[in-house]
C-alpha positions in Angstrom: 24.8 -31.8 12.1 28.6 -31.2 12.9 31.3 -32.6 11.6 34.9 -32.6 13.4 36.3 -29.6 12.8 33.4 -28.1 14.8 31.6 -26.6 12.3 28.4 -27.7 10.5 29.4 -30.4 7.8 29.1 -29.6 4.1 26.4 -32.6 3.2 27.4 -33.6 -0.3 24.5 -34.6 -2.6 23.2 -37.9 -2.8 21.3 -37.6 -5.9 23.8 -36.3 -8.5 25.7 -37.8 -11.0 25.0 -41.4 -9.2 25.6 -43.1 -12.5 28.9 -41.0 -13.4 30.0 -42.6 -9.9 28.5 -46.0 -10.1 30.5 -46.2 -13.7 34.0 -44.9 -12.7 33.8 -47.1 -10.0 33.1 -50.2 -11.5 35.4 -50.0 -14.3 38.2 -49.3 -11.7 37.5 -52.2 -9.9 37.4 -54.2 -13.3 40.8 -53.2 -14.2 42.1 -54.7 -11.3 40.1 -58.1 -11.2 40.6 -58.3 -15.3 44.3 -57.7 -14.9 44.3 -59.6 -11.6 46.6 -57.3 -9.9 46.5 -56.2 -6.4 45.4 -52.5 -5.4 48.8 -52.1 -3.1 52.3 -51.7 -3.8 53.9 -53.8 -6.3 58.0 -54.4 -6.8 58.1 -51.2 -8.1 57.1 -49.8 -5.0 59.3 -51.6 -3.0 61.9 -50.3 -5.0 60.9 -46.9 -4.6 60.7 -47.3 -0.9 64.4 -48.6 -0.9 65.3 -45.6 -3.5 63.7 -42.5 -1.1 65.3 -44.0 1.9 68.9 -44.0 0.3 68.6 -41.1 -1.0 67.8 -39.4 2.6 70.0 -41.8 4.7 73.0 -42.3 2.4 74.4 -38.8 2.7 73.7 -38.7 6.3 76.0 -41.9 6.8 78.7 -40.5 4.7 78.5 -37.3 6.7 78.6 -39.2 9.6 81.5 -41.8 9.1 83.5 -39.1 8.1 84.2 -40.2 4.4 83.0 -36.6 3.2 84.6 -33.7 5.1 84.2 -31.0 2.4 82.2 -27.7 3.6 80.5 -27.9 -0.1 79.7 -31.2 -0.5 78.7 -31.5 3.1 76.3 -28.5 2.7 75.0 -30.6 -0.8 74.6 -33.8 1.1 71.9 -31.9 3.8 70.2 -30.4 0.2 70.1 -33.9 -1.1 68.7 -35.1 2.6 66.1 -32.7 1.6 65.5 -34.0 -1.2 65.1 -37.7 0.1 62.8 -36.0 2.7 60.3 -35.0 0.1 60.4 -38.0 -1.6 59.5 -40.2 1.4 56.9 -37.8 2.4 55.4 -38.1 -1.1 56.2 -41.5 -2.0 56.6 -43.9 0.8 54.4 -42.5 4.0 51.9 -41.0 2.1 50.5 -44.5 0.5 51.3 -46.5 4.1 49.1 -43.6 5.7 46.4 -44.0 3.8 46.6 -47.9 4.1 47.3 -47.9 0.6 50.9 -49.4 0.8 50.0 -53.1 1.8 46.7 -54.7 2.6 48.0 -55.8 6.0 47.2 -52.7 8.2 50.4 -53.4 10.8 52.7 -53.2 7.7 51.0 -49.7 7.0 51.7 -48.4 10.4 55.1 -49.9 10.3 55.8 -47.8 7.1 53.6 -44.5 7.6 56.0 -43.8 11.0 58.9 -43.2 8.7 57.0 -39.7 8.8 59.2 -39.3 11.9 62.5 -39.0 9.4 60.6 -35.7 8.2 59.8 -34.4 11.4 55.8 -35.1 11.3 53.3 -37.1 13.2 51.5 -39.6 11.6 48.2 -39.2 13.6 48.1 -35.9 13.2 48.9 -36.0 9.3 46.1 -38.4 9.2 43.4 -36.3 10.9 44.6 -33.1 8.8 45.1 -34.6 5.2 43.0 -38.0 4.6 40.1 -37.2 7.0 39.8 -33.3 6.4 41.4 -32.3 3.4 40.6 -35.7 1.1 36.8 -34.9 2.4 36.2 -31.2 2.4 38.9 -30.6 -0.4 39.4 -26.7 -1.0 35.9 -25.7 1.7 37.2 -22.8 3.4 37.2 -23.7 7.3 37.3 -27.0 6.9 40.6 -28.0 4.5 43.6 -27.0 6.6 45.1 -27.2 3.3 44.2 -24.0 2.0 44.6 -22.5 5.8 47.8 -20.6 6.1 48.8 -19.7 9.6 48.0 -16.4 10.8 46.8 -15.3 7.4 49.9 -15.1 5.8 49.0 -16.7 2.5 45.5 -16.6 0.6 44.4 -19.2 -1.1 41.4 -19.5 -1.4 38.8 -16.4 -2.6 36.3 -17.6 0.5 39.3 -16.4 2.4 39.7 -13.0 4.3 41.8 -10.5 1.9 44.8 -8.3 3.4 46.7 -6.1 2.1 49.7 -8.2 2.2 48.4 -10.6 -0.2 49.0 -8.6 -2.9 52.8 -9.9 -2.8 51.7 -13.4 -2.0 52.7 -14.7 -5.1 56.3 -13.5 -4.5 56.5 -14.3 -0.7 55.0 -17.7 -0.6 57.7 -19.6 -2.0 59.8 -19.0 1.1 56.3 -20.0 3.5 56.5 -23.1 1.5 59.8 -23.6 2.3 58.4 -23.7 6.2 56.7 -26.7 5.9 58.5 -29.4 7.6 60.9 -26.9 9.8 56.7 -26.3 10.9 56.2 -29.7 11.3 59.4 -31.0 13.2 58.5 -28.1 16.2 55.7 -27.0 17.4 53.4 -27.3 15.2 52.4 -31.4 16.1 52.2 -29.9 19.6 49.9 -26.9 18.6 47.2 -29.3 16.4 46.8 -32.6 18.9 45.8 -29.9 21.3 43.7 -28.8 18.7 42.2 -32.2 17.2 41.9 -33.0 21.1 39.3 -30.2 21.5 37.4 -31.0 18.0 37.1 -34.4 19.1 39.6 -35.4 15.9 41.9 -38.0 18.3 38.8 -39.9 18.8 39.5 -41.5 14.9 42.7 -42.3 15.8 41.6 -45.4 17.9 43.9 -44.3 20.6 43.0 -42.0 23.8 44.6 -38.7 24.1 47.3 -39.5 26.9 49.2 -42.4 24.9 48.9 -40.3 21.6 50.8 -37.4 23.6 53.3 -39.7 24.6 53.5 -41.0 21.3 54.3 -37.7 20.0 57.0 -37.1 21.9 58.2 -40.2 21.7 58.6 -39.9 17.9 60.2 -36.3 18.7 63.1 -37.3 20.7 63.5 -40.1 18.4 63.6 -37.2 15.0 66.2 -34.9 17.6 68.2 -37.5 18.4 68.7 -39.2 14.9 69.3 -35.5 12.8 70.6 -33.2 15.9 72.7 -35.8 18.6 74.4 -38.1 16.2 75.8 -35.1 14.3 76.9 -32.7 17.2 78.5 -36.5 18.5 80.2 -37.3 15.0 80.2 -34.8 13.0 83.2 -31.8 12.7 80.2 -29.4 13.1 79.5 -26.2 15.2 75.7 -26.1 16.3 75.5 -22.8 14.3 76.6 -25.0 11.5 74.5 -27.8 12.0 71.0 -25.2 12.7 72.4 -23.9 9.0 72.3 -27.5 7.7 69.3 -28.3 9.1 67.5 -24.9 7.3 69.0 -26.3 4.0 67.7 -29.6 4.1 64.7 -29.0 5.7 63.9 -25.9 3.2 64.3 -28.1 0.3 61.9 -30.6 1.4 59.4 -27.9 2.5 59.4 -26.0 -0.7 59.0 -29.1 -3.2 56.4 -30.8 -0.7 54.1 -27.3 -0.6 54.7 -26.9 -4.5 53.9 -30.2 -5.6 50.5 -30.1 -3.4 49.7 -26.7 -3.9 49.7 -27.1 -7.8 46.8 -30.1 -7.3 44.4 -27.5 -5.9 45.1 -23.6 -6.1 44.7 -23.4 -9.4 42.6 -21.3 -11.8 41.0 -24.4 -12.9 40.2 -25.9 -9.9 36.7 -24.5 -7.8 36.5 -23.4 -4.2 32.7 -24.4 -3.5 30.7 -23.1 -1.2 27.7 -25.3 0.8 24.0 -23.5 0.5 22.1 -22.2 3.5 21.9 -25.6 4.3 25.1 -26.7 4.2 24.4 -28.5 1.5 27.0 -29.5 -1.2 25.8 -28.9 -5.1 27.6 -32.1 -6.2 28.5 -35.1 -4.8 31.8 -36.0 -3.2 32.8 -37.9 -6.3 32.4 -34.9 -8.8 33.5 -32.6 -5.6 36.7 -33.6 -6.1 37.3 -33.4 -9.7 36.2 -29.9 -9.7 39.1 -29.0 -6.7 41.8 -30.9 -8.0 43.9 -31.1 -11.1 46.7 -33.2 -12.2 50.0 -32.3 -14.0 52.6 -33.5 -16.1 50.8 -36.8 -16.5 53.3 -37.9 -19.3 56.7 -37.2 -17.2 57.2 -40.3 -16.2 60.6 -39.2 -14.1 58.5 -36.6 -12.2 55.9 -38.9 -11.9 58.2 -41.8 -10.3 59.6 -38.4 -7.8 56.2 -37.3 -6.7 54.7 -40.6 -5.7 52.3 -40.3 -8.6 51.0 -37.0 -7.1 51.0 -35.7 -10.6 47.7 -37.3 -10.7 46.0 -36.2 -7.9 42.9 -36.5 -9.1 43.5 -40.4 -9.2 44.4 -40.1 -5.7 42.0 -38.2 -4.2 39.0 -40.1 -5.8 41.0 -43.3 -4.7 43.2 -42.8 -1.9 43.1 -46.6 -1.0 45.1 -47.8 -4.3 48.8 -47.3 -4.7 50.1 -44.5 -6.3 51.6 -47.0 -8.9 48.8 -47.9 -10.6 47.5 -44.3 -11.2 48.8 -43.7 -14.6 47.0 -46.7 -16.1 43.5 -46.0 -13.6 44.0 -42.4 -15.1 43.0 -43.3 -18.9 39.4 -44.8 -16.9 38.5 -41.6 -15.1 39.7 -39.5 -17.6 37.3 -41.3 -20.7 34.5 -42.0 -17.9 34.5 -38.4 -17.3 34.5 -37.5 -20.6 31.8 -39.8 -21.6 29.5 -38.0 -18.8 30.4 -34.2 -19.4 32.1 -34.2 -15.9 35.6 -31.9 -15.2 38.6 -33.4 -15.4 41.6 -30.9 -15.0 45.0 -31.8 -16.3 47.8 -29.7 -17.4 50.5 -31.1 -19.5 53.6 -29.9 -18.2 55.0 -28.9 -14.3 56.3 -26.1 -15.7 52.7 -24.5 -16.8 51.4 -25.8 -13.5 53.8 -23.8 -11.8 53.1 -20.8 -13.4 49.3 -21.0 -13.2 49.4 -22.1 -9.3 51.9 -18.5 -9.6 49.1 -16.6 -11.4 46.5 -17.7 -8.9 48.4 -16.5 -6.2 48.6 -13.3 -7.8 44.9 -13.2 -8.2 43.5 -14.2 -5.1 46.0 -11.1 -3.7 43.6 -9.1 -5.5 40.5 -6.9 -4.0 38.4 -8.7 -7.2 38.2 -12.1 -6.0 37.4 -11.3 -2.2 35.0 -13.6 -0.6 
């Protein structure tokens, strides 16, 4: 048996810890029928989604109008473009992508194609994160997560070792800081192509020819909102405006990579491998809370920031519920998991995720945790 990627699938067990899962499941589903709330977004998410948007599009009109002129505060308002970026990425696309925003799938799509203001693709974020990352979290050759182009960055110890990756852990930051300057060029072109060959598109519901047009569709829409409307209104040579784009798109990339990098390459989280077989010891459920970890759980600031990504273990055991209502579903897994010896990884502050996700960087750089 194959899975997508083209590879044969890790089988998760069937047979282990079915009442751990049967539990956590139930009482989730409980808490929203006893509280009779919905699963979806909520005012506060509305709000949110109103919030990210300003904060990316609000600097850009000012810019644009001419009210701000300044060299310095024109150079801040592309950092806090970048900043709005993010927070779309992680709080406003991410849910609608993962049909989590509203129950009405339309509004979903409507929503996950503000991906196009951060330069990305929605069908191709779809294939790479909710249908191989959320279900082969942290397998070597089948999470693109923990797959760094050419082999630049190691992060995984199932992952060929080179020399460079002794310095990962100084280096990586600026890789991170790649992301969406990745994303906004060739790299949609460079994975459909890919997907195509995998037969990825196929879950898409769409043939390959309108999905290409699709793509660059939503490209000339993303160049001619953040590269024409500038060079057309704003006082700006196109050295100046390649400069600004860096900026913004740098900050975006480094505190999207960060945030999900400090879910999952961590020296609490597991890199499993699948048996002979291919077969999984654990089942998807527990699979998950052994490669992911959540942080800060208490900042309520960072949380409202991150789109509740703080609590990624929340999200990836229930990527169909709104990002809102993790913090209160997070006191359920957490005792459920408790009450049935099964890992759950938390660290309390961002600061001592950072500088763990830093040390495991540093490790995996290291001949002692080759594969």
């Amino acid at each position: 048996m194959t899975n997508h990627t083209g590879l044969s699938s890790p089988k998760f067990s069937q047979t282990s810890h079915i009442d751990f899962d049967r539990t956590l499941k139930k009482r989730v589903r409980d808490y929203f029928k006893e509280n009779n709330i919905s699963k979806y977004a909520n005012g506060e998410m509305v709000v949110k989604t109103v919030s990210m948007l300003a904060i990316y599009l609000v600097p850009f009109i000012l810019m644009l109008t001419g009210i701000i002129t300044n060299g310095w505060l024109i150079a801040l308002c592309w950092v806090v473009m970048g900043i709005g970026m993010a927070g779309i990425g992680m709080g406003v696309m991410h849910d609608a992508n993962h049909g989590a925003y509203s129950k009405n799938d339309t509004i979903n799509k409507i929503i996950g194609k503000v991906i196009i203001l951060v330069g990305g693709f929605a069908a191709n974020w779809k294939i790479q994160h909710n249908i191989l990352h959320h279900s082969y979290t942290n397998i070597q050759g089948h999470d693109e997560d923990i797959s760094a182009p050419g082999g630049l960055l190691r992060f995984s110890p199932n992952c060929e070792l080179k020399k460079a990756h002794r310095f990962q852990y100084l280096y990586a930051w600026f890789f991170y800081g790649l992301l969406t300057i990745s994303w906004s060029t060739g790299k949609d072109f460079v994975q459909i192509a890919r997907y195509k060959k995998q037969g990825l598109t196929e879950t898409q519901n769409k043939k390959f020819a309108p999905l290409i047009w699709e793509l660059i569709l939503d490209k000339m829409l993303y160049y001619g909102f953040i590269i024409v409307l500038p060079l057309i209104f704003m006082d700006l040579a196109w050295w100046q405006l390649v400069l600004m784009l860096f900026l913004m798109h740098f900050t975006a990339g480094i505190i999207l990579s960060t945030v999900f990098q400090l879910a999952h390459v961590i020296p609490e989280t597991n890199f499993p491998v699948a048996d002979q077989n291919m077969n999984m010891a654990n089942n998807w459920t527990v699979h998950q809370l052994e490669t992911t970890g959540n942080f800060a759980p208490k900042n309520r600031v960072l949380n409202w920031f991150v789109g509740g990504l703080n609590y990624q273990v929340e999200h990836h055991l229930f990527p169909n519920i709104c990002h809102v209502h993790y913090r209160k579903i997070s006191a359920i897994v957490k005792q459920t998991a408790r009450e049935f010896g099964v890992t759950y990884n938390s660290e309390p502050s961002f600061f001592r995720a950072l500088a763990n996700h830093t040390r495991m960087l540093k490790v995996l750089g290291q001949p002692a945790v080759a594969g």
